[in-house]
C-alpha positions as semicolon CSV with decimal commas, in nm:
position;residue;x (nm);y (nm);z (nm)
1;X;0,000;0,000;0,000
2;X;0,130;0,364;-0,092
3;X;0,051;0,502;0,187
4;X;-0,297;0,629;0,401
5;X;-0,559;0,701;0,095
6;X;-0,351;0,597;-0,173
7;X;-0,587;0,493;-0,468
8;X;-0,829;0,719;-0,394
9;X;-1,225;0,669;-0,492
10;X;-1,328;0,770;-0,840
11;X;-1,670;0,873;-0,744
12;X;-1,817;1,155;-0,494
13;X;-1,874;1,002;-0,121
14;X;-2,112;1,247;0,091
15;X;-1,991;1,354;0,420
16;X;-2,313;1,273;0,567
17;X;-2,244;0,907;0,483
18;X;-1,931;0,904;0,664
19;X;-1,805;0,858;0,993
20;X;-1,597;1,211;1,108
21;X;-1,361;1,309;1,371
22;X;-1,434;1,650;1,460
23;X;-1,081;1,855;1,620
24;X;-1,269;2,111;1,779
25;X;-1,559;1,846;1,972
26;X;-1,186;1,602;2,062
27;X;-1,032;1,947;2,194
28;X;-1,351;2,052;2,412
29;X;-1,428;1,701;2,563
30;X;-1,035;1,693;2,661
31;X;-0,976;1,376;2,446
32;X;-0,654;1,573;2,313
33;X;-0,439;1,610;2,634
34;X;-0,066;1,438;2,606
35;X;-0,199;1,043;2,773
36;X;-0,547;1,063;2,774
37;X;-0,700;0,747;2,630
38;X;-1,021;0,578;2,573
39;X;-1,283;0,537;2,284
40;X;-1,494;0,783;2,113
41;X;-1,866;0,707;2,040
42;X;-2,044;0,764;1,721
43;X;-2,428;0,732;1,829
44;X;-2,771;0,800;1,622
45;X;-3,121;0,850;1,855
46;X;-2,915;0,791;2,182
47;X;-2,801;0,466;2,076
48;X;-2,409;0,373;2,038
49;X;-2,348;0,257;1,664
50;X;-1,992;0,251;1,665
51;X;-1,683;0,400;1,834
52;X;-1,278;0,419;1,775
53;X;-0,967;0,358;2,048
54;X;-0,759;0,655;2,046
55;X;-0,434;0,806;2,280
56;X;-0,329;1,139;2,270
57;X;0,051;1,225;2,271
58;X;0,246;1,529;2,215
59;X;0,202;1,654;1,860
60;X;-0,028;1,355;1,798
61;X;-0,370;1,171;1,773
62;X;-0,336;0,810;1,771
63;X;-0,655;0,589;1,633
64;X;-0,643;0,202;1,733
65;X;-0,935;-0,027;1,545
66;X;-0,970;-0,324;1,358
67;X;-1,125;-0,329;1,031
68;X;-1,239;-0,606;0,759
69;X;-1,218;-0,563;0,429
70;X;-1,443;-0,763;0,182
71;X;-1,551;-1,007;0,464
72;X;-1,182;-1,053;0,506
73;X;-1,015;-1,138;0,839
74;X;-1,016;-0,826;1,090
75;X;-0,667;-0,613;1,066
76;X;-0,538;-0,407;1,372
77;X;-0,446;-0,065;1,251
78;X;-0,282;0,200;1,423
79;X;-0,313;0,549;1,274
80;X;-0,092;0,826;1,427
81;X;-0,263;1,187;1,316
82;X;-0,014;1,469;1,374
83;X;-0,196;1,793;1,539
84;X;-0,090;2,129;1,509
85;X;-0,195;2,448;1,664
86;X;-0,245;2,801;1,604
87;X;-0,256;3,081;1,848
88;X;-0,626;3,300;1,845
89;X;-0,698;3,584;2,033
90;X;-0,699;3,620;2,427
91;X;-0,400;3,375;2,429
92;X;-0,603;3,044;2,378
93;X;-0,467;2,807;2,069
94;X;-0,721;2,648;1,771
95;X;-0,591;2,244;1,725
96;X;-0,613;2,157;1,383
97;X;-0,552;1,777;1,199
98;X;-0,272;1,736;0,948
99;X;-0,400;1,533;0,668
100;X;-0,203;1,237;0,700
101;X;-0,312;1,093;0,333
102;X;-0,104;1,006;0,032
103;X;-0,284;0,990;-0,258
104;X;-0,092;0,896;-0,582
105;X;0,235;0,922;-0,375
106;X;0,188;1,265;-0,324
107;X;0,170;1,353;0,108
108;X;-0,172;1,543;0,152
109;X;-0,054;1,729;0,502
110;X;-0,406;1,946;0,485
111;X;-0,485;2,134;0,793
112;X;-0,842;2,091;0,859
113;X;-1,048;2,005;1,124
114;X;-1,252;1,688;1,021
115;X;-1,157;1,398;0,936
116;X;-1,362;1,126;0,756
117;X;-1,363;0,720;0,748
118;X;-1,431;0,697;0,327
119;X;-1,155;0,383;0,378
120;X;-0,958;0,199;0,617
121;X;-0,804;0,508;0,764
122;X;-0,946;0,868;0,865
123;X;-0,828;1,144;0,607
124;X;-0,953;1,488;0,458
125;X;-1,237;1,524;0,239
126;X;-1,043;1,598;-0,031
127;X;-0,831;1,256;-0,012
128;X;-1,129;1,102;-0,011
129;X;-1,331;1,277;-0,262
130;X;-1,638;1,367;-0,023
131;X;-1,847;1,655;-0,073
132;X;-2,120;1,797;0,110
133;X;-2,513;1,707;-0,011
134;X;-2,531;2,098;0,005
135;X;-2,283;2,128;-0,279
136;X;-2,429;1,943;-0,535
137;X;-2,800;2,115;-0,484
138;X;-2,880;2,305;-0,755
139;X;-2,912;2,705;-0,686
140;X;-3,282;2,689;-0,667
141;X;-3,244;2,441;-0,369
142;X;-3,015;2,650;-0,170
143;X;-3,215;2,911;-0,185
144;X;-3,475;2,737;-0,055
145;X;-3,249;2,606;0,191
146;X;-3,172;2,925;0,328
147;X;-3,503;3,045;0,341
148;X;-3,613;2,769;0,548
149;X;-3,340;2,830;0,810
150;X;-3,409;3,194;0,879
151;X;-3,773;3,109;0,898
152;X;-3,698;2,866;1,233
153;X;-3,428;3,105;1,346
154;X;-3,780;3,365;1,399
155;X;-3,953;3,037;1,531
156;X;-4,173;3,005;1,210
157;X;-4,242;2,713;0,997
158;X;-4,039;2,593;0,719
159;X;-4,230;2,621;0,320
160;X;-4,380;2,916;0,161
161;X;-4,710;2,819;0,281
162;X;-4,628;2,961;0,633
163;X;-4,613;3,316;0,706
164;X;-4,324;3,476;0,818
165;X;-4,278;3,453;1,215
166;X;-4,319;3,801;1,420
167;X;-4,021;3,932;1,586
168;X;-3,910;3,728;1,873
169;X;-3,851;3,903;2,194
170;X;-3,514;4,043;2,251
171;X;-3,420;4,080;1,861
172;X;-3,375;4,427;1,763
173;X;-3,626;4,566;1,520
174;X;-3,330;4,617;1,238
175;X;-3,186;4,276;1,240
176;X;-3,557;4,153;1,192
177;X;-3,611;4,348;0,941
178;X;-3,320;4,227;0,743
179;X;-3,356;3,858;0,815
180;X;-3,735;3,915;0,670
181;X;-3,598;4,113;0,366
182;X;-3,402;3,814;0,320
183;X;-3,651;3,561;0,355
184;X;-3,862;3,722;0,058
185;X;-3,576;3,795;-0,137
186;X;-3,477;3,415;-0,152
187;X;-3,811;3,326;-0,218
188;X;-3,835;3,601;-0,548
189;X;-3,483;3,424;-0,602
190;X;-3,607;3,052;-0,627
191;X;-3,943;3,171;-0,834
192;X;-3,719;3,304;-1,058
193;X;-3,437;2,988;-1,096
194;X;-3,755;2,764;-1,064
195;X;-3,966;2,918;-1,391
196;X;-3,637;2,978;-1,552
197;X;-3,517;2,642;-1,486
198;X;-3,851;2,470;-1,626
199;X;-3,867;2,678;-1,923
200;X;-3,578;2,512;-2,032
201;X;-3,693;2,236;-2,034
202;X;-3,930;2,308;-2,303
203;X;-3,923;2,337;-2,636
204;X;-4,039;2,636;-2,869
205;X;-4,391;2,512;-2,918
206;X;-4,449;2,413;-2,544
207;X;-4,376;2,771;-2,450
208;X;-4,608;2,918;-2,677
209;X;-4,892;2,665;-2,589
210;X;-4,782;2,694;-2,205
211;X;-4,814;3,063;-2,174
């Protein structure tokens, strides 16, 4: 094997299908401080569904699992992920992973903050060829997308069919103002992509006999 990620997938993998390691959730729960050891726990509805070994050491993030390949015979693997840090306001530090993929014997060495199980080993997205659902939605969707999440950030309903929520208490009047301004300029947006979307669709005559 070339190395962590070498022969990478030739098709998209979503993020949301993937196991992740998240920096910043290992740095608050204290799972990065030099000896600390013990397992972290994926878990879906409160139940556990799966969970990794790991050790922290100086510099380091060390992953300890088995894992079976086409119904193959489980395989220990230990994967050291170097951490680095970088120095934010107020004194404190921000931990960030260093990629530790090689992909076409090229070292990745990415510094990101997730990590994602698309193989054997935990690498970037971009080892591993995942994307986000969000980034293959078409515009029309993500506008719609927004919409929806500034209509529960005023406690209204998600959909068009819902009026727009009244000003919570405690929001200033400008910033509602602006998040509604949004809201219906998104939804003039999506009418917009929508009809011009569908009239592409069409031919020539269907226009004519449509409108």
């Amino acid at each position: 094997m070339g190395g962590y990620g070498s022969g990478r997938t030739g098709y998209k993998q979503k993020a949301e299908h993937c196991r992740s390691l998240d920096v910043n959730r290992l740095h608050r729960d204290g799972c990065l401080q030099a000896g600390k050891q013990g397992h972290w726990i994926w878990s879906r509805d409160g139940e556990e569904i799966a969970r990794i070994g790991y050790k922290a050491e100086r510099g380091r993030f060390v992953l300890d699992c088995k894992v079976r390949l086409n119904g193959g015979d489980w395989e220990p693997i230990k994967q050291p992920i170097p951490l680095t840090y970088t120095d934010c306001h107020y004194g404190n530090q921000r931990p960030y992973f260093r990629c530790p993929g090689v992909v076409n014997g090229r070292h990745c060495g990415r510094r990101v903050g997730k990590l994602f199980s698309g193989g054997c080993y935990f690498l970037c997205r971009h080892c591993y060829n995942v994307n986000y659902a969000s980034q293959s939605e078409t515009r029309y969707d993500r506008m719609l997308r927004r919409e929806n999440k500034l209509r529960m950030a005023l406690g209204g309903e998600p959909g068009t069919a819902h009026w727009i929520a009244p000003k919570p208490r405690g929001m200033w009047q400008r910033t509602y103002q602006r998040k509604r301004l949004e809201i219906e300029w998104r939804e003039n947006q999506a009418d917009q992509l929508f009809i011009a979307s569908f009239s592409h669709l069409l031919s020539g005559e269907e226009l004519e006999m449509y409108f």
